[in-house]
Structures are given as structure tokens and as C-alpha cells.
C-alpha positions in Angstrom: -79.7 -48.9 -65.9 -77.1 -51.7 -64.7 -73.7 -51.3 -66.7 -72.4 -54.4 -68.3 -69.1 -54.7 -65.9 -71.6 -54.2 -62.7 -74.2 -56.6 -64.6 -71.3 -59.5 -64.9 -70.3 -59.1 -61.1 -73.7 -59.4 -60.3 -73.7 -62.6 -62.7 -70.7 -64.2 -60.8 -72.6 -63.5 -57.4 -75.6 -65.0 -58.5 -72.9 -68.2 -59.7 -70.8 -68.0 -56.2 -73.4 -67.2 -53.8 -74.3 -70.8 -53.0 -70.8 -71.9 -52.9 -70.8 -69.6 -49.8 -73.2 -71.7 -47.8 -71.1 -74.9 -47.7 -69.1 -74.3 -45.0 -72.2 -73.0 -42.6 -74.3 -75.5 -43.7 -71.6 -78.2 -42.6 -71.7 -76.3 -39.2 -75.7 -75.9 -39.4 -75.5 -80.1 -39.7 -73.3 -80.2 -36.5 -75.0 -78.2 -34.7 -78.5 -80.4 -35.1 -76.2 -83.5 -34.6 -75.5 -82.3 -31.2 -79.2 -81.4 -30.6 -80.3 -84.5 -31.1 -77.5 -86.9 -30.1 -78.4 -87.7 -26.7 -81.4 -89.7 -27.5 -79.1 -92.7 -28.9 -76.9 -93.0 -25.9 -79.5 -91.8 -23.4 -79.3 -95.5 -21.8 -75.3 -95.3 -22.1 -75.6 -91.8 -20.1 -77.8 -93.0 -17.6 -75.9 -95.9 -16.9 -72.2 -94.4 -17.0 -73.3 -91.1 -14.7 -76.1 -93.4 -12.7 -78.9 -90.8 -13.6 -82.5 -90.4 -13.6 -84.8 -89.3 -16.2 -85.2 -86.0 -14.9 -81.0 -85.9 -14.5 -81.0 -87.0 -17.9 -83.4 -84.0 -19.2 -81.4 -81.5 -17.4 -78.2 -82.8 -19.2 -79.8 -82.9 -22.7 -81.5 -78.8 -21.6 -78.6 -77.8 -21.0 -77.9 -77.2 -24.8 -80.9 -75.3 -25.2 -80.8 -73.3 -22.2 -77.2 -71.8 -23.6 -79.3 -70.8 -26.3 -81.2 -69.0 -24.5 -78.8 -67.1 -22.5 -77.2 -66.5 -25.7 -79.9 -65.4 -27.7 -79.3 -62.1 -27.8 -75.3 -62.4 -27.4 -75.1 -64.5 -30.4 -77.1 -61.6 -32.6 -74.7 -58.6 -31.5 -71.7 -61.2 -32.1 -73.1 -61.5 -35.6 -73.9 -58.2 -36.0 -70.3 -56.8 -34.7 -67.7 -59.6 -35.6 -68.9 -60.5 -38.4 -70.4 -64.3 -39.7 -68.0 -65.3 -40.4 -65.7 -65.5 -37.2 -68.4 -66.3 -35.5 -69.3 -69.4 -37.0 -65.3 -70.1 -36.4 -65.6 -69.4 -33.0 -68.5 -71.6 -33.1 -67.2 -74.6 -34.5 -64.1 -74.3 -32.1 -66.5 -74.3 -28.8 -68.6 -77.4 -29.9 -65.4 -79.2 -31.3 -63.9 -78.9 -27.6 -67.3 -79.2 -25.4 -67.9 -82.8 -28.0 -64.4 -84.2 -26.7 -65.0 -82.9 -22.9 -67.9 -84.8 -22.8 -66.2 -87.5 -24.4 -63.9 -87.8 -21.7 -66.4 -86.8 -18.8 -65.7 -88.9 -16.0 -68.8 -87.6 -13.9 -71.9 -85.8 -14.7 -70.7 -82.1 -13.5 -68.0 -83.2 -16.4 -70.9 -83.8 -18.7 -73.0 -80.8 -18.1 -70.2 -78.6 -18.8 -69.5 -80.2 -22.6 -73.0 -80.1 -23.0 -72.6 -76.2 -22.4 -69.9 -75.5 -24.4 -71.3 -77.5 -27.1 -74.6 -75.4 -26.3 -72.7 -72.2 -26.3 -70.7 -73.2 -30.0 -74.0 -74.4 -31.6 -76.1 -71.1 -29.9 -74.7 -69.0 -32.9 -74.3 -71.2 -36.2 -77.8 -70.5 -37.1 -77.9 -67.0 -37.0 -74.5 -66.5 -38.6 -76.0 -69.0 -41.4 -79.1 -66.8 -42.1 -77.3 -63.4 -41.7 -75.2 -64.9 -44.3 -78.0 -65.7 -46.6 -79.5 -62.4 -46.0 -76.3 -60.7 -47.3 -76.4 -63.1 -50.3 -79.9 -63.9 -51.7 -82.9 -61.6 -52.5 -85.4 -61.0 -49.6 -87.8 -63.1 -51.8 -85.6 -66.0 -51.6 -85.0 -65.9 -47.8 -87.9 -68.7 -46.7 -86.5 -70.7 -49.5 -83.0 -70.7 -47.7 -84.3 -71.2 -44.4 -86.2 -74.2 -45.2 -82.9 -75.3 -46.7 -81.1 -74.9 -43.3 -83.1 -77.0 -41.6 -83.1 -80.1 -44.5 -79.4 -79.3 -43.5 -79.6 -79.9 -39.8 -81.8 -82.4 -40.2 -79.9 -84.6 -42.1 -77.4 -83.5 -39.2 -80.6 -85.3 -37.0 -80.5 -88.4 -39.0 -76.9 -88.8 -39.0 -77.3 -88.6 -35.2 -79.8 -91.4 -35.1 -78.7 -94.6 -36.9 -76.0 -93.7 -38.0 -74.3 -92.9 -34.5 -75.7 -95.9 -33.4 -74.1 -98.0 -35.2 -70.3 -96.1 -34.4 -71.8 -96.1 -30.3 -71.8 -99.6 -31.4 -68.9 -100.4 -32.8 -66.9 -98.2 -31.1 -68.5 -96.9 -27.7 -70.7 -93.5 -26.8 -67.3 -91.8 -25.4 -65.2 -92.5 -28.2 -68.0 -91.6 -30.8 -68.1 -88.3 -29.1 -64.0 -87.8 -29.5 -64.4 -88.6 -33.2 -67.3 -85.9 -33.9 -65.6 -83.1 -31.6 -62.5 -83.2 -33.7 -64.3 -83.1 -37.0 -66.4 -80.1 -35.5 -63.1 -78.3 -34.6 -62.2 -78.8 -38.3 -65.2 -77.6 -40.0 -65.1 -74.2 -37.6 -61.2 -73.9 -38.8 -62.5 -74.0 -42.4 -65.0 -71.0 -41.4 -62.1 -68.7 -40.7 -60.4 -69.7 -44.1 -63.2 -69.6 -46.9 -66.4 -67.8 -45.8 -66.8 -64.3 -46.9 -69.3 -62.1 -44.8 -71.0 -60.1 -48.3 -70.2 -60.2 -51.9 -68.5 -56.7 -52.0 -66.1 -58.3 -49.2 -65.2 -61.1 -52.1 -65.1 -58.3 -55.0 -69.0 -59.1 -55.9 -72.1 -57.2 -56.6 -74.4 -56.5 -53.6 -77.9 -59.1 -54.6 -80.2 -56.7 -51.6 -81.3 -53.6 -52.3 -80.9 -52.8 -48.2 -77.0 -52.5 -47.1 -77.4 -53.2 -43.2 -74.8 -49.9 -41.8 -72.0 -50.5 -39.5 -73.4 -51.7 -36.6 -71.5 -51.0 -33.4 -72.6 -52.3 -29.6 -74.8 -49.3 -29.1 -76.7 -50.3 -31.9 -76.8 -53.5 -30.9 -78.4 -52.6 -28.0 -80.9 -50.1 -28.9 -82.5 -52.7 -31.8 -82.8 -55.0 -29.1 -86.0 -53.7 -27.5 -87.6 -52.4 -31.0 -87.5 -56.5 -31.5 -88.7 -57.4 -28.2 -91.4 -54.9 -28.0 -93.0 -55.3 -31.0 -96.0 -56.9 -30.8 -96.2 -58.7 -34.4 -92.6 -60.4 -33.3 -94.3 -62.8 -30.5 -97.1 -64.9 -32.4 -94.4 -66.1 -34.8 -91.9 -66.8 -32.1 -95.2 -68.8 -29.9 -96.2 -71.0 -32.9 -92.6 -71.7 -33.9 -91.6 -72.7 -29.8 -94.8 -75.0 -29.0 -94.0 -76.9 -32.4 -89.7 -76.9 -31.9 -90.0 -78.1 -27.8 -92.4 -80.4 -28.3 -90.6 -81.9 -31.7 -87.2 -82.1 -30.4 -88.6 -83.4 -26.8 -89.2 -86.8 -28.5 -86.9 -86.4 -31.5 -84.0 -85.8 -29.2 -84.9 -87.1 -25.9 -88.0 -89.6 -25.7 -88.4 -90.7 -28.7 -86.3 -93.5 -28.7 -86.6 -94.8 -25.2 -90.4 -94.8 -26.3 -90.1 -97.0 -29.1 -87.4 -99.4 -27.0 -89.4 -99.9 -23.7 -92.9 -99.5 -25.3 -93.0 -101.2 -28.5 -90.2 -103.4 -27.6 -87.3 -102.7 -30.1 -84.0 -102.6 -30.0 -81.9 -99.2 -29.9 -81.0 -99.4 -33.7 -84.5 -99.9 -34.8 -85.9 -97.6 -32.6 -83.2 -95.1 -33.7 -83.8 -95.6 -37.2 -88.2 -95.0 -36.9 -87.4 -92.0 -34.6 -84.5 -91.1 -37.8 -87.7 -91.0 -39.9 -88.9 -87.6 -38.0 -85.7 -86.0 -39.6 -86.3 -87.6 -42.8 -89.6 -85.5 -42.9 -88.1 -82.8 -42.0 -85.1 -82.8 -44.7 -88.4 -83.4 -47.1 -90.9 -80.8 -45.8 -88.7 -77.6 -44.8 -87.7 -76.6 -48.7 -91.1 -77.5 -49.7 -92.6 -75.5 -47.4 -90.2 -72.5 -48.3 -91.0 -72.7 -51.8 -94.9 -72.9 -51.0 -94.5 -69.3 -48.8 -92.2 -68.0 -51.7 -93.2 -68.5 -54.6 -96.7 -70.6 -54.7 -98.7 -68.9 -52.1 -96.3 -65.6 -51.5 -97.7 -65.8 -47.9 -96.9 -66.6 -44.5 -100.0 -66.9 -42.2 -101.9 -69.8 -44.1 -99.0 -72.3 -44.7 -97.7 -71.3 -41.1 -101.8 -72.3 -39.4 -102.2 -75.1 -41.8 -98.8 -76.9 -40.8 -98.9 -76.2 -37.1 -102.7 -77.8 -36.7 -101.8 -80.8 -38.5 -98.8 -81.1 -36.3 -100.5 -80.7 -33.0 -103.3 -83.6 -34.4 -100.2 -85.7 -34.8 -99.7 -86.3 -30.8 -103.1 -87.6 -30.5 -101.7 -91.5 -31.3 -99.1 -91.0 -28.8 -101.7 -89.7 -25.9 -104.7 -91.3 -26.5 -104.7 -95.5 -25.7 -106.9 -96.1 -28.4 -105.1 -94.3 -31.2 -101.9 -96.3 -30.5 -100.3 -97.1 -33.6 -99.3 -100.2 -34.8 -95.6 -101.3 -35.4 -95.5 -101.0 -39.3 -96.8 -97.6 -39.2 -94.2 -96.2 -36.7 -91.8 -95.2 -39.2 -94.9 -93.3 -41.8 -96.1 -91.4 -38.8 -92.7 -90.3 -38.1 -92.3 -89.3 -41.4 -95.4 -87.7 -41.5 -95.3 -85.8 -38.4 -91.5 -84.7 -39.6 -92.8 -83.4 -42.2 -95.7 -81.2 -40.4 -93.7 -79.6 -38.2 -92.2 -77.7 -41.0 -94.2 -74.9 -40.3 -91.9 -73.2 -38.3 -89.2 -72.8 -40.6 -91.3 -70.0 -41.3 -90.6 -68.0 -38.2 -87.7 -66.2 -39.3 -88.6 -65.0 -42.3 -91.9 -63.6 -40.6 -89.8 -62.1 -38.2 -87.7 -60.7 -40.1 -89.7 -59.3 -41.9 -92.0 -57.6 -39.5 -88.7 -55.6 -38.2 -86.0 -52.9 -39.0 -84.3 -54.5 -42.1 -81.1 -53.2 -41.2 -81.0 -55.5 -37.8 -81.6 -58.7 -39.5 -78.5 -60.5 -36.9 -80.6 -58.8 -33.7 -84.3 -60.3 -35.0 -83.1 -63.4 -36.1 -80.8 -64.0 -32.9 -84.2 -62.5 -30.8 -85.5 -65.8 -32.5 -83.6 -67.9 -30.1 -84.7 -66.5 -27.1 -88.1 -67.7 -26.4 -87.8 -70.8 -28.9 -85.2 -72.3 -27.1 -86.4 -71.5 -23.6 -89.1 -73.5 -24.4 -87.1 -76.3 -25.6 -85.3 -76.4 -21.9 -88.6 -76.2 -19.7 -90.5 -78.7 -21.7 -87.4 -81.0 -22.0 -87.2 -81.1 -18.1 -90.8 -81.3 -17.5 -91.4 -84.2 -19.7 -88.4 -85.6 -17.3 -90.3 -84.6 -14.4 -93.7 -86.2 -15.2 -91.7 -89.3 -16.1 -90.0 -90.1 -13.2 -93.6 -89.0 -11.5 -95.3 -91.8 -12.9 -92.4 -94.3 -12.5 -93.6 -97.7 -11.2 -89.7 -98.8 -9.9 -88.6 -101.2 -12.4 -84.9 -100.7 -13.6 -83.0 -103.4 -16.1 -79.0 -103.2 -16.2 -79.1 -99.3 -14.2 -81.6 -97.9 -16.7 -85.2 -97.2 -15.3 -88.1 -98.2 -17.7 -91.2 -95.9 -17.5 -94.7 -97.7 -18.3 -96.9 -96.5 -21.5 -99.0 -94.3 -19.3 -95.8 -92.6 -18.2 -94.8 -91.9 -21.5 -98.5 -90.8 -22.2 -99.0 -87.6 -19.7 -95.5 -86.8 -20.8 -96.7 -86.2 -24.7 -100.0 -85.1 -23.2 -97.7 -82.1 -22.4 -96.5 -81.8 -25.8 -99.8 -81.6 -27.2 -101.0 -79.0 -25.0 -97.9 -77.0 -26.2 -98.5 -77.9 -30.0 -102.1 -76.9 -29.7 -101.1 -73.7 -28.2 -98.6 -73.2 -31.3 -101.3 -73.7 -33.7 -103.2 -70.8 -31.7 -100.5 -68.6 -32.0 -100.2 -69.5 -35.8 -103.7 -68.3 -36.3 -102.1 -64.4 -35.4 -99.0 -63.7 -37.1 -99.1 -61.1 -39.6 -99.4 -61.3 -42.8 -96.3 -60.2 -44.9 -96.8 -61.2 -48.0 -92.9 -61.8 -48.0 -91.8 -58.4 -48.2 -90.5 -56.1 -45.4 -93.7 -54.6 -43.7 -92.0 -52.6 -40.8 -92.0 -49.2 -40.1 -90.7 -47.8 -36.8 -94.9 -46.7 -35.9 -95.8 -50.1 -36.4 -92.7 -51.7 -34.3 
């Protein structure tokens, strides 16, 4: 039976807990702001570093290729520093690549904020939900995951029209000054206020699991009981197909698409492709409370997200499906909100490994997810400039509707192969399921 002194400190953690997520989730909003941005000023980079498409797509992978490098750095940091320096860390690396690239007076310039801001960014998720899984119940993990992402994503929408508007007023490179020292800030505020577990801040423990201390060799033996388990790869496939092919036109295509194929300016198209996020901000708690607490599953909401998702390229490939103007901005929404299916990926891998590892599986996460994100972003760039006809306006090349069409073809294929995946992750029933004969 709980004592009353250990029953109030529990109390006050229950109180405090989500006071604790501030400071990541301002870093969590960064982060996706940086994922994203380089849709808005993709003409602006083009024309500044005289660039192709393809160029272009190997300057916006770069991001996501530090993430996958870093996939399995990221988790040990996590599991050996700490959260809590690492999302200052963090914040410091994006707050200085933001300003580089600012300043960049070339492309190699560029690519190498990109990187940094790539290598800041690589860890803020995982130090986010190693902190929520110090602080909430295991039951209430999806429900904080799909709060991380309505996080980022308003992160996304700030980096649509909102950042158009500042590119407007006051330029791309200055923007990108402005948001690297804010970055910089926010990671300095990490180091000050966040607190890795309750005990560290005088609390109650909320999990019934205290992860050990974890030291490097640890670190690298929990690595392969992730990678080798068979039930951590059709998460990690359904959850890749849907994130590459999203963020290939949220924060590449999308808005090039809607300028030279349905004709509207960069602040319009910026604001239907901000619709995408909007979705998102929508659909990724809601789906964490259907897993939960409605359902107490993971398979079913995962399959039935992920197929509608993958029907939602079908307008953008197929001529005849082509949507009207009005209904640009209630697609986007729509498909936003679809793709929220794969906020479910870390609690289903999590939960299908060693409970004491949580910074390892999650960090694992990022491996495969994000290497997906890279190849797909410079193969859309590829088949692009394949099908590109010659025409350029003002330094920017403009790529016909059947251009854009075989390069979402390519998303599709990967979304349908998502929904595949979907169809074989295990079954959890949100609780812990692994044992080491099963991993």
C-alpha cells in the first residue's frame, strides 16, 4: 500500500509532469520547421545557388540523411548523457547550422548548415519521447507521441505561410538568421529547466520499469537485440513509405506543384500545402487516443490509416483524378490527417523490445525512416529533372504536370508498400510484449 507522503509526490508528478514537456516540445517544433522549410524558398535556393531540381533534393536530404547516420548515435547519447543535455546540445547545432546557411554564400556553404541543422534536429525526438517515457505510464505513451507530432507540425505550418510571409518581407537569408538565433535560445533553456526523471526533481517515479545505468557497452549490445528482431521491421516499413513520401511533397514538391501546376502564387500555394500540417496537428492525438484508450490496439488503426493514405496519391498520379482548385486545401487536410498512422511506430516498437532500452529502440526508429526520407527525396529530384521539357522563368526550371506525375507515382508505390507492411506488425495490445526468446 502507497504511504500518504509517497502518494502526494506522486500527486505533484502527476501535476508537474507536463510542465516538463515545454521546453522539448519547443525544440520538437524547431526541429519540423527545419524539415519542412525548404519548400517555401525552394525557388529563392535555386536561384541564389543556380541549382537544379535534383541539386535542390540533395540539399533538402541532406537533413534526413544526418538522421540516419545518427540514428543510432543519437539513442546511446540519450541513453548515456542524459535528455536533457542532449536536447541542449541539440538546439545549439541547429541554432548555428540555421545562421550558416543564412549566410551561405555557395551551395557547399549550404549543404553544410543543412547538416548541422540535420545533426541538431537528429536527436530532439528521441530525447522528447525518452522523456515521456520517464514521465507518463506506458499506457499513455501513444497519446504523447501523437502529441509530438501536432507539435512539430504546427512547427510545419509555421514553416509554410508563415515563413513566407517574413521571406517576404524580409528575405530567405535573413529569415534563416532570425530562426537560428531563436533555436540557439530554446536549446539554452534545455540545459536550465528540463529534468531527465521525476526522482532527479525530488518526484515519485509514474513507470513501474526504472531503465538501469546504461553505459556504452550497453549501448552497444541493445543495439542488435533491436535490429534483429524481426517484429521491429514491419512497424519501421509502414511508418518510412508513409513519412518519405509525406514529407517529399510537404517539404519539397508540394509547393512548386501547386505554383507551376495550378498556377498560384508562393503564399497560396504555401498556405494549401500548410493544410497537410494542419491535418496532421488534428489527426496525430486523435489517433493516439483511438490506440490508447478506444481500441487498446495497434495493428488495425496502424492498416486502416496507412491504406487510406496511400489511396490519397491517386488524384496526384492519375490525369483524370486531378482535383479541382477549391478542393486543394480539403485534400490536404485530409491526406494530413491519414498519414497519422505512423505516429504509431514508436510505441509499437517500443513495445515489442527490452523495456529498459527505450533511447536505443526509439533512436533505432530513425534509421530506416529517415533513410527513406533521403532516397525518395532525391529520386523524386531525379525523375523530375528526367522529364524536364527545358523551360526556365527568372533561373528557376518549371517541370510539366506529367513530370510531377511519375514523381508521386513513386510515392504511391512507396505508400502502397507502407500499407503492406501495416498489415504485419504485431499486435501489442499497448503493453510491453517482449521477452529476450521472442527478440
Amino acid at each position: 500500500m502507497t504511504d500518504a507522503p509517497e502518494a502526494a509526490r506522486l500527486a505533484r508528478t502527476l501535476r508537474v509532469r507536463w510542465l516538463i514537456l515545454i521546453v522539448p516540445s519547443a525544440m520538437y517544433f524547431f526541429s519540423y520547421f527545419h524539415r519542412v522549410s525548404t519548400t517555401v524558398v525552394a525557388g529563392d535556393l535555386m536561384r541564389a545557388f543556380s541549382i537544379t531540381a535534383s541539386s535542390l533534393a540533395t540539399l533538402s536530404a541532406v537533413y534526413p540523411w544526418v538522421f540516419v547516420v545518427m540514428a543510432l548515435v543519437a539513442g546511446s547519447l540519450v541513453e548515456t548523457l542524459g535528455p536533457r543535455w542532449t536536447l541542449a546540445a541539440g538546439g545549439a547545432a541547429m541554432g548555428l547550422g540555421a545562421v550558416i546557411f543564412g549566410f551561405a554564400p555557395g551551395f557547399g556553404v549550404a549543404v553544410l548548415g543543412r547538416l548541422l541543422v540535420g545533426l541538431g534536429a537528429s536527436v530532439i525526438l528521441i530525447s522528447f519521447l525518452s522523456l515521456a517515457a520517464a514521465w507518463f505510464r506506458p499506457n499513455e505513451f501513444g497519446m504523447i507521441v501523437g502529441l509530438s507530432q501536432t507539435v512539430g507540425n504546427v512547427g510545419g505550418l509555421v514553416a509554410s505561410s508563415p515563413l513566407a510571409l517574413l521571406v517576404e518581407a524580409i528575405g530567405w537569408r535573413s529569415s534563416f538568421l532570425v530562426i537560428g538565433a531563436v533555436t540557439f535560445l530554446v536549446g539554452a533553456a534545455a540545459a536550465l529547466f528540463v529534468k531527465d526523471r521525476p526522482e532527479a526533481a525530488g518526484l515519485a517515479s509514474v513507470n513501474p520499469i526504472e531503465p538501469g545505468r546504461t553505459t556504452f557497452a550497453d549501448v552497444l549490445r541493445g543495439i542488435p537485440d533491436v535490429a534483429l528482431n524481426p517484429r521491429t521491421w514491419p512497424p519501421l516499413i509502414a511508418a518510412g513509405g508513409i513519412f518519405a513520401s509525406l514529407i517529399a511533397f510537404q517539404g519539397l514538391w508540394g509547393v512548386p506543384y501547386f505554383t507551376q501546376v495550378y498556377g498560384l502564387s508562393r503564399l497560396e500555394a504555401a498556405a494549401v500545402t500548410s493544410w497537410l500540417a494542419i491535418g496532421i496537428v488534428v489527426g496525430a492525438p486523435v489517433v493516439g487516443r483511438i490506440s490508447d484508450r478506444w481500441l487498446v490496439a495497434r495493428r488495425l488503426p496502424m492498416v486502416v490509416f496507412t491504406a487510406i493514405y496511400a489511396l490519397c496519391w491517386l488524384p496526384l498520379v492519375v490525369p483524370d483524378l486531378k482535383l479541382p482548385v477549391t478542393l486543394l486545401a480539403p485534400f490536404c487536410l485530409f491526406m494530413g490527417f491519414m498519414s497519422c498512422g505512423l505516429v504509431l511506430v514508436w510505441s509499437c516498437v517500443r513495445e515489442v523490445n527490452n523495456p529498459e532500452r527505450v533511447g536505443i529502440a526509439i533512436g533505432f526508429c530513425n534509421l530506416p525512416i529517415f533513410l527513406g526520407f533521403a532516397v525518395l527525396q532525391w529520386l523524386t529530384g531525379l525523375v523530375l529533372d528526367a522529364n524536364w521539357t527545358g523551360l526556365a522563368i527568372a533561373g528557376v526550371r518549371i517541370y510539366p504536370p506529367a513530370a510531377y506525375r511519375s514523381a508521386f507515382a513513386v510515392c504511391l508505390a512507396v505508400a502502397v508498400a507502407a500499407a503492406v507492411a501495416a498489415v504485419f506488425v504485431t499486435e501489442t495490445r499497448c503493453r510491453n510484449v517482449w521477452t529476450a526468446r521472442a527478440a
